[in-house]
N, C-alpha and C positions, 0 to 999 in steps of 0.2 A: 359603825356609822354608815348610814346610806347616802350617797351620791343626790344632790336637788338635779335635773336634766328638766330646763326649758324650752321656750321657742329665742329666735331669733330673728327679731323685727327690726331692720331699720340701719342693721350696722351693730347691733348692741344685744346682749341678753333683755327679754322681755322682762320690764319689769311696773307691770300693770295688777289688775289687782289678784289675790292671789287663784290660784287654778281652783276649780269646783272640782272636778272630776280629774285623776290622776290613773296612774299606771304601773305597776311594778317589772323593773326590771332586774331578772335574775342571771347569776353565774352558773352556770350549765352543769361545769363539772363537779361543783358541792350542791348545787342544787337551792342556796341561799340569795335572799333578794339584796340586792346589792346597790340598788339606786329607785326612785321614782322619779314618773317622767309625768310632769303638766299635759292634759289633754284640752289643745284649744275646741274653746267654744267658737259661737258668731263674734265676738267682740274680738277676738287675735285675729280669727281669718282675717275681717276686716281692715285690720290695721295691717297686719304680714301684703297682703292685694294693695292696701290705699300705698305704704310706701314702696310697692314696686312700682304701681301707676306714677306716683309722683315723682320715682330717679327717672322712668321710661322717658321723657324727651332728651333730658343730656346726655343720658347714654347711649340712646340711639343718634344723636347729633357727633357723639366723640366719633373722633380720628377713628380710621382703620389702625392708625400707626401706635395710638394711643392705648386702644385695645389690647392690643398684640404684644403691646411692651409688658401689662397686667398680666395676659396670659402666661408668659413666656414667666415672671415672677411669681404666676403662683405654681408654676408646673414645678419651679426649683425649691419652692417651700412644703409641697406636698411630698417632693422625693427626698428631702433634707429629714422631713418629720414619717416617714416609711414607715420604721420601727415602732413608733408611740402609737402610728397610726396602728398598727396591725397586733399589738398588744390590746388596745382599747377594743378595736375589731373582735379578737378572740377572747376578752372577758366576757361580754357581752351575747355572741352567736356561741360561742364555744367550738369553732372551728380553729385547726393548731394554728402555732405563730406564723411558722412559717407559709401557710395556704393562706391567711391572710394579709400576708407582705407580697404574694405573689396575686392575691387580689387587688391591692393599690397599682402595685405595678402594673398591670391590663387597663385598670381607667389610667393612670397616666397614658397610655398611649393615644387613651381618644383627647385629653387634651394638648397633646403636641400635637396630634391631626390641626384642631382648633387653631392652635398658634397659627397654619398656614393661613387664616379667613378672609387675609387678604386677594390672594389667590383664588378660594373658592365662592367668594362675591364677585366675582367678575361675571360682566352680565354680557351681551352680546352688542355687535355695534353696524350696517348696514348704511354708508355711506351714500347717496342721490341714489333713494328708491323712488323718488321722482325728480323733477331741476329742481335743485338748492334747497331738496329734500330729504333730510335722512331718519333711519330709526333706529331706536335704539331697545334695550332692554335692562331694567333696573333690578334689584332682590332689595328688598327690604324687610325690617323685622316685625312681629305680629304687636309685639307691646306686653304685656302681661302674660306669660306665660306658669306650666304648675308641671311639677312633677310626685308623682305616684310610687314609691320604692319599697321594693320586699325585706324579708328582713334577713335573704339568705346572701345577698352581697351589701351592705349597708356605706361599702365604699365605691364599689363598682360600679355598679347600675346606677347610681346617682351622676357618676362620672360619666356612663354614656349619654348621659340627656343636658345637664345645666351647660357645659365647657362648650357646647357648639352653638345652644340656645344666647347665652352670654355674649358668647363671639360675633353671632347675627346682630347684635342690638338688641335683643329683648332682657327683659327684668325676669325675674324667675323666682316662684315661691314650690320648697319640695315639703312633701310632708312623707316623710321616712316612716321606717315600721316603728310601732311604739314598743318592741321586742327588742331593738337594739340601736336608739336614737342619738348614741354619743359620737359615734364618728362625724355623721352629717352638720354636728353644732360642731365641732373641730375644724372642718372643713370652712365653715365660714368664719372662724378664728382667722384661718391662714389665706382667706379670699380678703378681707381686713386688714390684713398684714400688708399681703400683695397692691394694696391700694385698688380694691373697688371701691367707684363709691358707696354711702348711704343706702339700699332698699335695692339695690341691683341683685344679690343673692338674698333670701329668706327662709328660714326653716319653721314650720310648725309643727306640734307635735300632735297625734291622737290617733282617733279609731275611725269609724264610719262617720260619726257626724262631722269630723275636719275636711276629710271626703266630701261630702256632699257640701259642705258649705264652699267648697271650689269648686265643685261641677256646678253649683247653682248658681255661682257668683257671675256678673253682667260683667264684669271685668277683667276675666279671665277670659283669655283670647285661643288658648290651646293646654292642652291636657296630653302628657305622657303620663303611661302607665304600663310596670313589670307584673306581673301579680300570676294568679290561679286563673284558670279559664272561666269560671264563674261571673269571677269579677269581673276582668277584664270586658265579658259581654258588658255586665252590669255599668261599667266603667264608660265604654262605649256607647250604648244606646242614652246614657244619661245625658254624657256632656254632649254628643251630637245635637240630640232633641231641646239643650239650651243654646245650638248654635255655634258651638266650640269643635274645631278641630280636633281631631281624637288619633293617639298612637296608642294600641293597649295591646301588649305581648302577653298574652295567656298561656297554659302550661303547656307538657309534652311529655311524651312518651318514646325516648328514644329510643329506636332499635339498632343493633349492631352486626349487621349479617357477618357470618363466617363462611366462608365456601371452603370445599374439601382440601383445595391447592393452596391455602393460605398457608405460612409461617407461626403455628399454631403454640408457639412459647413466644411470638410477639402479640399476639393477639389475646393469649392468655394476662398478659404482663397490661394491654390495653386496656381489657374489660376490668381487672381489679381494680387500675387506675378512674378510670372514667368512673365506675360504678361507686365506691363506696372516700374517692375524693370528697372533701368539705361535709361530708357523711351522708352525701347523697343526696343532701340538701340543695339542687342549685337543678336548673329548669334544662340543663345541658347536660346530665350525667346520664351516663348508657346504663338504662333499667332495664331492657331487655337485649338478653343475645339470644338472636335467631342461627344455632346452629345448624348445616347444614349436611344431611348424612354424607359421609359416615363417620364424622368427626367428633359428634354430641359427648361420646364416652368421654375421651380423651381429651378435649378442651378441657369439662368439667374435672376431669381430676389434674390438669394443670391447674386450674382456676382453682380448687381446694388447696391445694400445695402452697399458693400464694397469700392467698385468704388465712392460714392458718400462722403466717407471720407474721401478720399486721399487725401492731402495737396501740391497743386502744390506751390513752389515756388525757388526764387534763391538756389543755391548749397549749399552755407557757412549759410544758415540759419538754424539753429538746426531743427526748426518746419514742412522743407520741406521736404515730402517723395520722391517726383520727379522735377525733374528740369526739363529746358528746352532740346528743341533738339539742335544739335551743329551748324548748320546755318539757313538762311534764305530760302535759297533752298529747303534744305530737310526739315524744315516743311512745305515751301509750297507743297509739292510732296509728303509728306505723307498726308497731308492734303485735296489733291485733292481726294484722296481715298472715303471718306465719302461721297462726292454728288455723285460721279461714283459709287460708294456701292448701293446707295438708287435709282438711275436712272436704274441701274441691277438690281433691285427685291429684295435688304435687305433692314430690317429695322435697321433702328440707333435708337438705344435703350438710347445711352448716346454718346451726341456729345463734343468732348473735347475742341472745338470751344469755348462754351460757360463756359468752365472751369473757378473758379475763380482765382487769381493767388494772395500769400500771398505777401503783400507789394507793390508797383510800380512796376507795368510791364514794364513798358516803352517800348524799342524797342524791347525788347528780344523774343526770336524765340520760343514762346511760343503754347501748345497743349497739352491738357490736354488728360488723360484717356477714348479711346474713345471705343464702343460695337456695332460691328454689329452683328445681328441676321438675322436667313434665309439666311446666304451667301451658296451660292452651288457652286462647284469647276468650273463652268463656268465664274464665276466672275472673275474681275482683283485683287479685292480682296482679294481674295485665292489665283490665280493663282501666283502672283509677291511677292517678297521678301521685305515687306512695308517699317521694318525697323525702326519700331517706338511704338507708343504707340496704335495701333488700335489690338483689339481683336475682331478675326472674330469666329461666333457661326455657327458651319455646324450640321444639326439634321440628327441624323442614326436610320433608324429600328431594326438594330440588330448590333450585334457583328459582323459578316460576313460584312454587309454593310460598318461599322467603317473600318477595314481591308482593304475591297475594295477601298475607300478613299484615305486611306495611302499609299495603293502599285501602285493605278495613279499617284500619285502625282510623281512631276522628281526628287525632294529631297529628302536626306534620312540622313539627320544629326541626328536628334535629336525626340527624343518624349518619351511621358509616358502613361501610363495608371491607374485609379484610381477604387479599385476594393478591394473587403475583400473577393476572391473567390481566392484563392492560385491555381485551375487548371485552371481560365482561365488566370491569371497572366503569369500563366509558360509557355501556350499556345501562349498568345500575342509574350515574349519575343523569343521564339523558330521561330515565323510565321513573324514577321514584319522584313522587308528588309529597317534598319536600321541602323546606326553606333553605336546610345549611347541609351539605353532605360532604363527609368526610372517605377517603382513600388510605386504607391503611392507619388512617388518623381519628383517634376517636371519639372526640369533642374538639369538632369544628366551630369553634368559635372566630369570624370573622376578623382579620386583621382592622384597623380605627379607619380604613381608609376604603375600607369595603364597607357593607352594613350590615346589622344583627334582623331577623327575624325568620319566622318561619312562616307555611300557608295554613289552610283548614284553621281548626278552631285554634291555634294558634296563634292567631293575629286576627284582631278586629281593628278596622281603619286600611289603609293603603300602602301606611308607609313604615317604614323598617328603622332602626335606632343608628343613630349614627351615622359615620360617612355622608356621603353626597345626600343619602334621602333624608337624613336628618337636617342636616343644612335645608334641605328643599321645603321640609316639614317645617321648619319655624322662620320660615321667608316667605314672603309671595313676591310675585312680578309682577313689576308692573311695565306698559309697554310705551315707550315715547316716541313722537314722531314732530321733528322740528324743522322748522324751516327759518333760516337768518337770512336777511336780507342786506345788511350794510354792516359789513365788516370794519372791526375795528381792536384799538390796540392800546395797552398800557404804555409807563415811563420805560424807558432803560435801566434798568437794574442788574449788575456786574456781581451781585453777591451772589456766594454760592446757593444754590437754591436746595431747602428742606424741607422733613416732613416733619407735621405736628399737627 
C-alpha cells in the first residue's frame, strides 16, 4: 500500500477536488515507490496564498507575548516528536536515522533563536530630536510570505526560513521537494497542535508549475529559496521582476585546503566526514580537498583507510553510516562522474560502484563513498555541483596556488582550512571570497544566531538565512517621528500588571 501525501491549506489536509497531476514518492534503499504526493495546480496555490492573506491581519496584530508562548510549544513538540520525525525523514531522502535526527536538531535551533522575537523586534527610540519631538523606528511583517525547499534537508531548511518569518508576523506558504514531502505536512500537524491559527503555516505540494504560481502570485510579498544555482538565478530574477523580495541560496562547491603543518589524521577523519555525510547530498559537504604539497600522498591514503570502513547501508539500520541517494537518476548522474573523472585524467582511487552494501540491496539507489585523485579544475568533476558522495582530490604547490583555486572557482558558499599556524588561518579567512569559512572545522555551518549564506553564484538577493538578516529579510522599517502636545493619563490601577 502506498502512502496519499497532500497539501495543507488552512489548518487541515486539503481536501478539494481530487489532484490531476501527482508524484511518486520512493524508499531509496529498496528502491520501491512508497507513497504519491498531489501536485498543486492554480486552484491550491490560490487557496494555500488566499488563507495566509486572510490569518495575515490577526496574526500580525497578536501579542509578541502570544507568539512566543506558540513558538516556545511548538519547539517542544517538534523535539518531543525528533525520532518519528527523522524516521519519516530517512524513508523518504534515505539518509540514516541518525543524520536525520541530527537534522531536526540544527532547525530546532533556528526556532529557539525565533522564540527570542521579542528581543529581536525591537526597534530603536531617539527622544526630542526636535522640542517635544521624537523618533522612532518600527520592524514590521511583509504579510504573505513563500518558502522554496530542497529535498536534501526536508526538515532543516524549511526550519531556517518559516520559525523567524512566523515570529516577525507574517503568514507563510512552503512548497517542499515533491521527492520527500512528508516531513513538511508533519510539521504543520505539530504547528496545529502548538496552537497556530488557521492559514498561518501552509504546505503545497508539486514541481515547477507550484513554483511559478507563487513567484507570479500578486500576494506573495517575499520568496525564500534553498535549491541548485540554476534555479535559484531562475528563482531570483522571476520573483524580483514581479516585485517580490527575493532570498535564493544556490549551490557550492566547497574546498577544504590542507597545508603541510596541519594535523593530518584530523583532517583526514574531517574530509570523510564532511564529504560523503548525508551521502553528499547537502549544499555544505567538502567536495573538494585542496591538498597542499607535500602532503597529497599521505592525506589520501589516510582518507582511503577511512573510506574503506564506512558502512553503506539502509537508513533505519543502526549499523549504517551512509545510505543511499534519493533516486535513481541522481545516482545514475552522480555516478556517471567517475568514468568522465578517469577519461579526464584522474585517478579513482576508491570507486563506490563497488561498495558493499549491509543487508539486501535490492533495487535501491545505491553508491558508495567514492575518491578522485589528480582532478584539476578543468574537469567536470570539479567544475559541476556533483551532489553526492564523490570526493575530488586537487594537489597545490603552495598556499598561494590553494587560494588561486578557490578565487576561480564561481562558488563561494562554503569552505575550510586545516592548519596549526594561527597567521595563515587569519590570513585564509581575511583573503578567501567566501560566505562561511571554517578553521580546522569542516562544514561551517553557522550557529541560529549568526546567518547561513554564501557570495558569488551562491546567493542571489542580499540577504542570508536566518539570524538577524533573516529577521531583517521578512521585516521592513518603518520610521516615526511624533510630537504630543498635552500630556495626559489614565485611572489608578494597583493590579499587577501583564502581558497578553
Amino acid at each position: 500500500m502506498t502512502r496519499h501525501i497532500t497539501h495543507w491549506i488552512d489548518g487541515k489536509p486539503h481536501t478539494g477536488a481530487p489532484a490531476e497531476r501527482q508524484g511518486e514518492v520512493y524508499e531509496p534503499s529498496s528502491g520501491r515507490v512508497s507513497g504519491r504526493v498531489d501536485f498543486a495546480g492554480r486552484e491550491e496555490i490560490d487557496a494555500a496564498v488566499a488563507a495566509a492573506k486572510a490569518a495575515f491581519p490577526a496574526w500580525r496584530d497578536t501579542s509578541l507575548a502570544r507568539r512566543t508562548a506558540i513558538l516556545f510549544r511548538f519547539r517542544e513538540l517538534v523535539n518531543a516528536h525528533r525520532d518519528e520525525l527523522a524516521r519519516l525523514i530517512s524513508s523518504e531522502h534515505g539518509k540514516v536515522v541518525s543524520d536525520a535526527a541530527g537534522e531536526v536538531a540544527r532547525g530546532l535551533e533556528v526556532v529557539e533563536f525565533a522564540c527570542g522575537i521579542p528581543h529581536l523586534l525591537k526597534g530603536g527610540f531617539s527622544e526630542n530630536v526636535s522640542s517635544r519631538v521624537d523618533a522612532y523606528s518600527i520592524l514590521q511583517p511583509l504579510g504573505v510570505v513563500a518558502g522554496i525547499t530542497p529535498f536534501n534537508f526536508p526538515a532543516m531548511v524549511p526550519m531556517w526560513m518559516f520559525p523567524v518569518a512566523i515570529a516577525c508576523g507574517n503568514t507563510f506558504v512552503l512548497k517542499p521537494s515533491e521527492k520527500d514531502p512528508s516531513a513538511s505536512v508533519r510539521l504543520a500537524e505539530l504547528w496545529a497542535e502548538a496552537g497556530l491559527p488557521e492559514g498561518v503555516f501552509n504546505v503545497v505540494h508539486g514541481d515547477k508549475a507550484a513554483v511559478d504560481g507563487l513567484l507570479h502570485h500578486d500576494d506573495v510579498k517575499a520568496v525564500s529559496f534553498v535549491g541548485s544555482t540554476p534555479i535559484a538565478r531562475y528563482i531570483y530574477e522571476t520573483a524580483a521582476r514581479h516585485g517580490k523580495r527575493v532570498q535564493a541560496l544556490g549551490g557550492a562547491k566547497n574546498h577544504m585546503v590542507v597545508l603541510p603543518d596541519a594535523d593530518l589524521d584530523l583532517a583526514a577523519d574531517a574530509a570523510v566526514s564532511a564529504g560523503f555525510g548525508s551521502a553528499g547530498e547537502r549544499c555544505m559537504a567538502i567536495s573538494v580537498v585542496v591538498a597542499v604539497d607535500p602532503v597529497g600522498d599521505e592525506l589520501i591514503g589516510k582518507i582511503t583507510e577511512r573510506v574503506a570502513k564506512l558502512k553503506v547501508g539502509p537508513g533505519d539500520n543502526p549499523e549504517s553510516e551512509m545510505g543511499p541517494l534519493v533516486t535513481k537518476a541522481h545516482r545514475d548522474k552522480v555516478a556517471s562522474y567517475l568514468d568522465a573523472g578517469v577519461a579526464q585524467g584522474a585517478t579513482l582511487v576508491v570507486d563506490g560502484r563497488e561498495t558493499p552494501v549491509l543487508g539486501d540491496p535490492g533495487d535501491g539507489f545505491w553508491l558508495g563513498p567514492t575518491v578522485l585523485d589528480h582532478v584539476t579544475p578543468e574537469m567536470d568533476a570539479y567544475k559541476d555541483e556533483i551532489f553526492g558522495p564523490v570526493l575530488s582530490i586537487v594537489r597545490a604547490r603552495s598556499y598561494d596556488e590553494a587560494m588561486e583555486i578557490i578565487a576561480g572557482n564561481p562558488y563561494g558558499n562554503g569552505t575550510a582550512i586545516f592548519t596549526n599556524d594561527g597567521g595563515a588561518a587569519r590570513r585564509f579567512q581575511n583573503e578567501v571570497e567566501v560566505g562561511m569559512v571554517g578553521i580546522n572545522v569542516p562544514i561551517p555551518v553557522p550557529m541560529a544566531y549568526y546567518s547561513f549564506g554564501g557570495w558569488k553564484s551562491s546567493l542571489f538577493g542580499d540577504s542570508h538565512a536566518y539570524g538577524m538578516e533573516g529577521v531583517h529579510f521578512y521585516t521592513r522599517t518603518k520610521a516615526v517621528t511624533a510630537r504630543w502636545l498635552d500630556p495626559s493619563h489614565g485611572g489608578v490601577n494597583l493590579g499587577f500588571p501583564t502581558n497578553g
